[in-house]
Structure formats: structure tokens, C-alpha cells
C-alpha positions as CSV (number, residue, x, y, z in Angstrom):
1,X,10.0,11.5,-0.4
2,X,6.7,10.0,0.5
3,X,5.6,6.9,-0.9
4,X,1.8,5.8,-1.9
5,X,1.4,1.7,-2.0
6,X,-0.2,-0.9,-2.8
7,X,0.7,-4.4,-1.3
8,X,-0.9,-8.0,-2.6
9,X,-1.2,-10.8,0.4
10,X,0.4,-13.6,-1.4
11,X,-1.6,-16.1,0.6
12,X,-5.4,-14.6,0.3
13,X,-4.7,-12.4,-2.6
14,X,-6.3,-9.1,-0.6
15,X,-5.0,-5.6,-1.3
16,X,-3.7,-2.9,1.0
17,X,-3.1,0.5,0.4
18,X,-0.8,3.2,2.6
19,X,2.1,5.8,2.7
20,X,5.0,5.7,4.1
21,X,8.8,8.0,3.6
22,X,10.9,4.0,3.5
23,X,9.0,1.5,1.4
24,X,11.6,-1.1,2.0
25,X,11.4,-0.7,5.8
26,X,7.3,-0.5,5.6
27,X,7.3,-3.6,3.4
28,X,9.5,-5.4,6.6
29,X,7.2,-4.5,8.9
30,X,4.1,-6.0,7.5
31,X,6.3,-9.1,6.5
32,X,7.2,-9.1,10.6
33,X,3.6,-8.8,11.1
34,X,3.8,-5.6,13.5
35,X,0.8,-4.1,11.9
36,X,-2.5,-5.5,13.2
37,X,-4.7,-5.4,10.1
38,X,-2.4,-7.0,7.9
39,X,-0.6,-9.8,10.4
40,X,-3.0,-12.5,9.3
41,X,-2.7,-12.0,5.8
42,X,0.8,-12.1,5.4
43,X,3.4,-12.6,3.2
44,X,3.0,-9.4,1.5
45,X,4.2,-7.8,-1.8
46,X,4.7,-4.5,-3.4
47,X,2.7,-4.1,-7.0
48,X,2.3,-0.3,-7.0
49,X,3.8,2.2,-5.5
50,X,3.6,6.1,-6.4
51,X,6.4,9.1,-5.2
52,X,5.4,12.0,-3.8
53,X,7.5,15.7,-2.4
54,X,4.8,16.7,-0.5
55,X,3.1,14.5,2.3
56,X,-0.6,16.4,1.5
57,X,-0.5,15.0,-2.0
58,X,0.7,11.3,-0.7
59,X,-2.2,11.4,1.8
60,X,-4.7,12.7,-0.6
61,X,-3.5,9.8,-3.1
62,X,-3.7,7.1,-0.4
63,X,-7.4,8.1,0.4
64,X,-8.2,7.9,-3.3
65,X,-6.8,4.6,-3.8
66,X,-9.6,3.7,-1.1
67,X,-12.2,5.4,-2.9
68,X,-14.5,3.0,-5.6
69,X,-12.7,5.4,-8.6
70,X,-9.4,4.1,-6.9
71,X,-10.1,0.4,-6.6
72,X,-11.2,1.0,-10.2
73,X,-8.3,2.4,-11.3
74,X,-5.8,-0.3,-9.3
75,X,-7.8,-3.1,-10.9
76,X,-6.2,-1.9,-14.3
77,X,-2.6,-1.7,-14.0
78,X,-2.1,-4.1,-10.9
């Protein structure tokens, strides 16, 4: 499975969006702060997540969670 999320900084409130097959693990890492655009911001949390089978559709979902319709969207059930 491939996993579409959305994670809220709990310090500056910002939102990040990615994929990933092990949420939990992901989560860890950006907690640890091994990923360089969200180190700064953290400590991070999960609101939304999304499961995909296929990687194309998880990609395609990340890139519209980045689009304006996305952030749209997000803004109503985060």
C-alpha cells in the first residue's frame, strides 16, 4: 500500500504533503528531523492521510494536494 499525507507542524501550524508505503516510519523521520524541509518545523502530526494500490494514483494524489484545488479541498476536512 501507498500512503498520501498530510502532516500539521505543531509549532508554526504549516502543512506538508507526501507519500510514502510506512506512514508510521515516515512520521519518525520527520519527528527525527532527517528530512531538510521539514527539520525546522518540527514536531509534526498526521491529519490526513489517503491509501492507495497503485503508486501512479498516490503520486498523482500527492501533486494534487499541492495544486490550489488541493489546498482547497484540505482546508475543508483538515
Amino acid at each position: 500500500m501507498y500512503y498520501v499525507y498530510v502532516l500539521k507542524s505543531i509549532s508554526s501550524g504549516r502543512l506538508y504533503k507526501g507519500f510514502c508505503t510506512d506512514i508510521i516510519h515516515r512520521l519518525a523521520e520527520h519527528n527525527a528531523g532527517k528530512t531538510k524541509s521539514t527539520k525546522p518545523f518540527t514536531p509534526w502530526e498526521i491529519v490526513y492521510f489517503e491509501e492507495f494500490e497503485s503508486i501512479y494514483d498516490a503520486i498523482r494524489r500527492e501533486k494534487y494536494f499541492k495544486s490550489a484545488a488541493g489546498r482547497k479541498f484540505l482546508s475543508k476536512v483538515i
